[in-house]
C-alpha positions in Angstrom: -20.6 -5.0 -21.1 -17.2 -3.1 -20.5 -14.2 -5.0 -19.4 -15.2 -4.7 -15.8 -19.0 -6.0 -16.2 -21.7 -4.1 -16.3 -21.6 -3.2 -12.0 -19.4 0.0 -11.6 -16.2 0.2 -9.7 -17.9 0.3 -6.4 -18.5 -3.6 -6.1 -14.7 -4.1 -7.7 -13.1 -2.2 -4.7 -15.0 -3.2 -2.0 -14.4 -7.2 -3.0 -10.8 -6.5 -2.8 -10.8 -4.5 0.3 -12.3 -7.8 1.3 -10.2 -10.3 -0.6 -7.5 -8.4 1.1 -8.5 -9.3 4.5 -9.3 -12.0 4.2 -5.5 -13.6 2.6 -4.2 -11.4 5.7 -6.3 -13.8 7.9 -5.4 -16.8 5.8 -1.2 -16.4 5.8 -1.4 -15.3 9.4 -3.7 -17.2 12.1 -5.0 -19.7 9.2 -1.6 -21.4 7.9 1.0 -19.3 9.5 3.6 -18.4 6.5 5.9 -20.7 7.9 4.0 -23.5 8.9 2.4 -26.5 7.9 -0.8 -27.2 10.0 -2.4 -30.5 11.4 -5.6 -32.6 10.3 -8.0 -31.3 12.6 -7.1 -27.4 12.2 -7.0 -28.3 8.5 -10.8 -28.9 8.7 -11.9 -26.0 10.8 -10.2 -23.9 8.6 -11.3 -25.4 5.5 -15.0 -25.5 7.0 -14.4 -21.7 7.8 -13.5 -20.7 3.9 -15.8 -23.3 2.6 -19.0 -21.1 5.3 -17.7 -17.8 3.9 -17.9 -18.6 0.3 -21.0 -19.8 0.5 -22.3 -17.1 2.5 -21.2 -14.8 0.0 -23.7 -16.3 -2.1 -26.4 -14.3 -0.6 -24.8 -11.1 -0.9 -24.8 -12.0 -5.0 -28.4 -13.0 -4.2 -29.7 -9.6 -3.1 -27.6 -7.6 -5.2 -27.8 -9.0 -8.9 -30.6 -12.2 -8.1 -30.9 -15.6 -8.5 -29.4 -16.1 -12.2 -25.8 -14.4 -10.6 -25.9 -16.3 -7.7 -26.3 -20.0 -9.4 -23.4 -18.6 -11.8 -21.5 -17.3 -8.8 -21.9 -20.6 -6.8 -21.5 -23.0 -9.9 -18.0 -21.2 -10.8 -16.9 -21.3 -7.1 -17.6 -25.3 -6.8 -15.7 -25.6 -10.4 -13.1 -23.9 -9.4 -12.5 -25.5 -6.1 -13.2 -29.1 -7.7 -10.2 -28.2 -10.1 -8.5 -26.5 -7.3 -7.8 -30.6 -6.0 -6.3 -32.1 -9.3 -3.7 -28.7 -8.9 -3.1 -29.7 -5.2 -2.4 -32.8 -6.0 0.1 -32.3 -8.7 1.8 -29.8 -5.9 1.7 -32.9 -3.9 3.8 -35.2 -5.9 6.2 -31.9 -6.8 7.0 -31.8 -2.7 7.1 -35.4 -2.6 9.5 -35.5 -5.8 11.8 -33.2 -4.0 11.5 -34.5 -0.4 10.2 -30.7 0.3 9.7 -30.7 4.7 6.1 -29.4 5.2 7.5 -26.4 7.2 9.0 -25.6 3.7 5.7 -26.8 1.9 4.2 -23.8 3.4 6.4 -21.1 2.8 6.2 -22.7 -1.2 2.4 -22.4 -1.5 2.2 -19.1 0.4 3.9 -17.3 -2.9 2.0 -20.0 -5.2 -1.3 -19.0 -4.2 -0.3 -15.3 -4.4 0.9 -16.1 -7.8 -2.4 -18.0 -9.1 -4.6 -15.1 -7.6 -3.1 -12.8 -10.2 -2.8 -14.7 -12.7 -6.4 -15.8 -12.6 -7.5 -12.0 -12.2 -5.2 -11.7 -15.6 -6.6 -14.4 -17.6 -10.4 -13.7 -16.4 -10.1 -10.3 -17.8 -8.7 -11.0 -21.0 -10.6 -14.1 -21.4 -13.9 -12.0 -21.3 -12.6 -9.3 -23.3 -11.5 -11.6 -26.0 -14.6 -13.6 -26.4 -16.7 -10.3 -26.9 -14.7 -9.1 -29.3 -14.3 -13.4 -31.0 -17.2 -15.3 -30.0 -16.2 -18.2 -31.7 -13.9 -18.5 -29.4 -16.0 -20.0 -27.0 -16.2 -23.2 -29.3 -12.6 -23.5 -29.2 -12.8 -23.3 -25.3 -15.5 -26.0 -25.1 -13.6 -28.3 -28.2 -10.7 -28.1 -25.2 -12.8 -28.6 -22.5 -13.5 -31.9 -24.1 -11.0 -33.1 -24.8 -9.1 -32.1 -21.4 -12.0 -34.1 -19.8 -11.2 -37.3 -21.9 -7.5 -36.6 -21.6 -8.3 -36.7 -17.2 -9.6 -40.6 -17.3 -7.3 -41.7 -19.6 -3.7 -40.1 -18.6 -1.0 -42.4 -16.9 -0.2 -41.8 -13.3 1.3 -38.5 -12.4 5.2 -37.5 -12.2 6.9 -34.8 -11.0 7.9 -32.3 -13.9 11.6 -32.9 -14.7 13.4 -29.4 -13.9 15.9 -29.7 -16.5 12.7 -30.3 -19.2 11.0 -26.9 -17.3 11.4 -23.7 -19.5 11.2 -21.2 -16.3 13.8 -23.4 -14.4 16.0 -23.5 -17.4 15.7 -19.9 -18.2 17.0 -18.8 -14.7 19.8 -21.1 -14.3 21.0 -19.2 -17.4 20.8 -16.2 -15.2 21.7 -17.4 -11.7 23.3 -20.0 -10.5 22.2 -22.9 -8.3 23.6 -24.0 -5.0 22.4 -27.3 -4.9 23.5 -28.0 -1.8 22.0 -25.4 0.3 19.1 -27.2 2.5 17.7 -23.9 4.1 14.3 -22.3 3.6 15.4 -19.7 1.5 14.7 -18.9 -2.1 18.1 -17.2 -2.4 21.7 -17.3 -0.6 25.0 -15.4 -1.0 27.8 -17.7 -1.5 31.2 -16.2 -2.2 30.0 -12.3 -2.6 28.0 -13.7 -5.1 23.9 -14.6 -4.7 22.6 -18.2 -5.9 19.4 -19.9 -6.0 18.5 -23.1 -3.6 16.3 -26.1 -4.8 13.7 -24.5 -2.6 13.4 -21.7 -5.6 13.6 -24.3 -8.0 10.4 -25.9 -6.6 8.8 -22.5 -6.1 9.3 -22.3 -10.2 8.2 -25.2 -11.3 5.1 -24.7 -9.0 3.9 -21.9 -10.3 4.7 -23.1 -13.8 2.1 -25.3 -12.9 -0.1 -22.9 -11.7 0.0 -20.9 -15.0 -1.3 -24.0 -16.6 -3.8 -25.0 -14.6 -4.8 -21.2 -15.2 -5.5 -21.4 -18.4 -6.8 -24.9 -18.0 -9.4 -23.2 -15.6 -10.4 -20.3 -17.9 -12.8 -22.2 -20.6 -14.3 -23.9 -17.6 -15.4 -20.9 -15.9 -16.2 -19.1 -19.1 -18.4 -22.2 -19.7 -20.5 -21.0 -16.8 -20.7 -17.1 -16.9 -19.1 -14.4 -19.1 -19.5 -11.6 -15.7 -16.1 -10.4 -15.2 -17.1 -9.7 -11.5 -18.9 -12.8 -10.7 -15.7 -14.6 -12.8 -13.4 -12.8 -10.4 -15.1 -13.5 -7.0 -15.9 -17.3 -7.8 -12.7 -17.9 -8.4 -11.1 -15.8 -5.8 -13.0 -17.5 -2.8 -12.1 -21.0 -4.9 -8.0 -20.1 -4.1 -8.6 -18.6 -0.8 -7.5 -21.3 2.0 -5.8 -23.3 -0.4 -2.8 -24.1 2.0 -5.3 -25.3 4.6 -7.3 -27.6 2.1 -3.8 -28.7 0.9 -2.9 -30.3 3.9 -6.2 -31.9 4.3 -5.7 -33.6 1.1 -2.5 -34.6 2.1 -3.9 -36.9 4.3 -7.5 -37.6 2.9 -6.5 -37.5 -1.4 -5.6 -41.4 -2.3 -9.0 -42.2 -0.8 -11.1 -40.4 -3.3 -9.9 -42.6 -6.5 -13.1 -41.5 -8.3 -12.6 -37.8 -8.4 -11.1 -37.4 -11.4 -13.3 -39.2 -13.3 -15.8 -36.8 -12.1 -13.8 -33.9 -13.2 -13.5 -35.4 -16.0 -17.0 -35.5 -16.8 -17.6 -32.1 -15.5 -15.6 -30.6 -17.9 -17.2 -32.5 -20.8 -20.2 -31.7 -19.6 -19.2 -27.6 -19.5 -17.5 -28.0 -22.5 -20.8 -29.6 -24.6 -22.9 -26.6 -22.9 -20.6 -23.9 -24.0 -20.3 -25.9 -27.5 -24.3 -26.4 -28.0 -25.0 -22.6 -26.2 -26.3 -21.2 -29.7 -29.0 -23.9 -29.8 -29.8 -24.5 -26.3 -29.7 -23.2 -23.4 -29.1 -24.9 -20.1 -30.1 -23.4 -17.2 -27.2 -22.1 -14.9 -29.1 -23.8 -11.7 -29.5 -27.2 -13.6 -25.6 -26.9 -14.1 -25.2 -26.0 -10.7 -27.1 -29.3 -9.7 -25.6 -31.4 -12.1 -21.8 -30.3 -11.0 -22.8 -30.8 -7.2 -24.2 -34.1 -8.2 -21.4 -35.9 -9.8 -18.5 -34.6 -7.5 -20.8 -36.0 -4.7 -21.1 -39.3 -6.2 -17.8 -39.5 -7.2 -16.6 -38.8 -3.5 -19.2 -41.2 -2.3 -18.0 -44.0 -5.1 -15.1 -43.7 -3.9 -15.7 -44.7 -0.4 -18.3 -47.2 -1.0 -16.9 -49.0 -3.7 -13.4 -51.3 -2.0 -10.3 -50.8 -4.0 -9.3 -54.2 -6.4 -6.9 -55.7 -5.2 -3.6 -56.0 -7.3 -2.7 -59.5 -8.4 1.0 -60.5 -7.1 
């Protein structure tokens, strides 16, 4: 297999063609650039991206069969499973810096440009290193473990501390802040000379987190399929609509205190399989099954089971 899979260029330009579209859709009548979006248009939209990927499912189906299509739909629930705990984080960053959500959205309109790429990036390289290392893949699944035990047992989240952030650091060396500007601008021109606002600080430190959760993501989806192209669209239909789904967890997140324990043990479990590969082989639909399973009971745990109550 070359670095582009074993499907020809034809496949590769029409997705994109597509992918295309469809962001145009997304940052126009979906989120609006500029705008943040209420619950109910949240979950049409979401329902809407949610339809298409899984549609898409049945064009994988008739054009590669069923093994592609478990590995297609098994990357894209993954994906969008670990697509939450990076929302999330995003969460506390706009609550940390008492971002408006008018604001929020013109942040996550460059952050989820800014993960597309960098996903497209890493998938590539990924699969072109592990052909040419394959013992790579147990260093990927070794990580995959422990990132899963590192899920249940970390202490509750905190913004990143700009002045701790490389990328924030790096840039203040080269422009200087205004502080004090409280626009919706990533830049201003103070005194003939141009600054940054706290509104490009944020917009750094986000996607400094989206690089991370980036290569967080990569072992997991490697775990699942080494196709570049199935890699590609999985994940690509796993970002799209990710302002929309944002703002539904907004609302609908500190309700579902069991997910990450079910992340958690979804990427053990993806992490033993790629680990234990050589020996045995687990069926990609059986995967498929066992990742819908436990997010579903972890959702449903989490609204069945009452919170404890704290003592005074």
């Amino acid at each position: 297999m070359d670095l582009f899979g074993n499907h020809g260029w034809m496949p590769w330009v029409a997705f994109n063609v597509f992918l295309a579209a469809c962001l145009a859709l997304d940052f126009s009548l979906a989120a609006g650039r500029h705008r943040s979006i209420g619950f109910r248009e949240a979950v049409y939209w979401n329902l809407f991206w949610i339809a298409l990927a899984l549609g898409f499912t049945g064009v994988v189906l008739w054009a590669y069969g069923r093994d592609a299509a478990a590995a297609y739909l098994t990357g894209y629930v993954v994906e969008r499973a670990l697509s939450v705990d990076n929302l999330f984080v995003f969460l506390i960053i706009f609550q940390y810096f008492a971002v408006e959500e008018a604001r929020q959205a013109r942040v996550l309109f460059w952050g989820i440009l800014g993960a597309l790429a960098m996903r497209a990036f890493f998938i590539l390289a990924g699969v072109a290193l592990v052909a040419r290392f394959h013992f790579l893949l147990y260093v990927f699944g070794a990580f995959l473990v422990y990132t899963g035990a590192a899920l249940v047992v970390r202490k509750e989240d905190k913004a990143p501390d700009p002045k701790k952030n490389f990328v924030v650091r790096l840039v203040a060396r080269l422009l200087p802040i205004d502080a004090t500007f409280p626009g919706d601008q990533f830049f201003v021109k103070t005194a003939g000379r141009w600054h940054g606002t706290p509104l490009l600080i944020v917009l750094l430190i986000v996607a400094t987190t989206d690089f991370v959760f980036a290569l967080d993501s990569l072992p997991a989806i490697l775990g699942i399929t080494r196709d570049p192209w199935i890699l590609y669209t999985s994940n690509a239909f796993a970002i799209l609509g990710m302002r929309v789904l944002y703002f539904l967890l907004a609302a609908l997140l500190p309700r579902f205190r069991f997910l990450n324990y079910g992340l958690a043990l979804i990427l053990v479990f993806i992490g033993i399989r790629m680990l234990i590969e050589h020996w045995v082989k687990i069926p990609t639909v059986l995967t498929l099954l066992i990742v819908v399973g436990v997010l579903a009971g972890s959702v449903l745990a989490s609204l069945v089971i009452p919170p404890r109550e704290k003592a005074p």
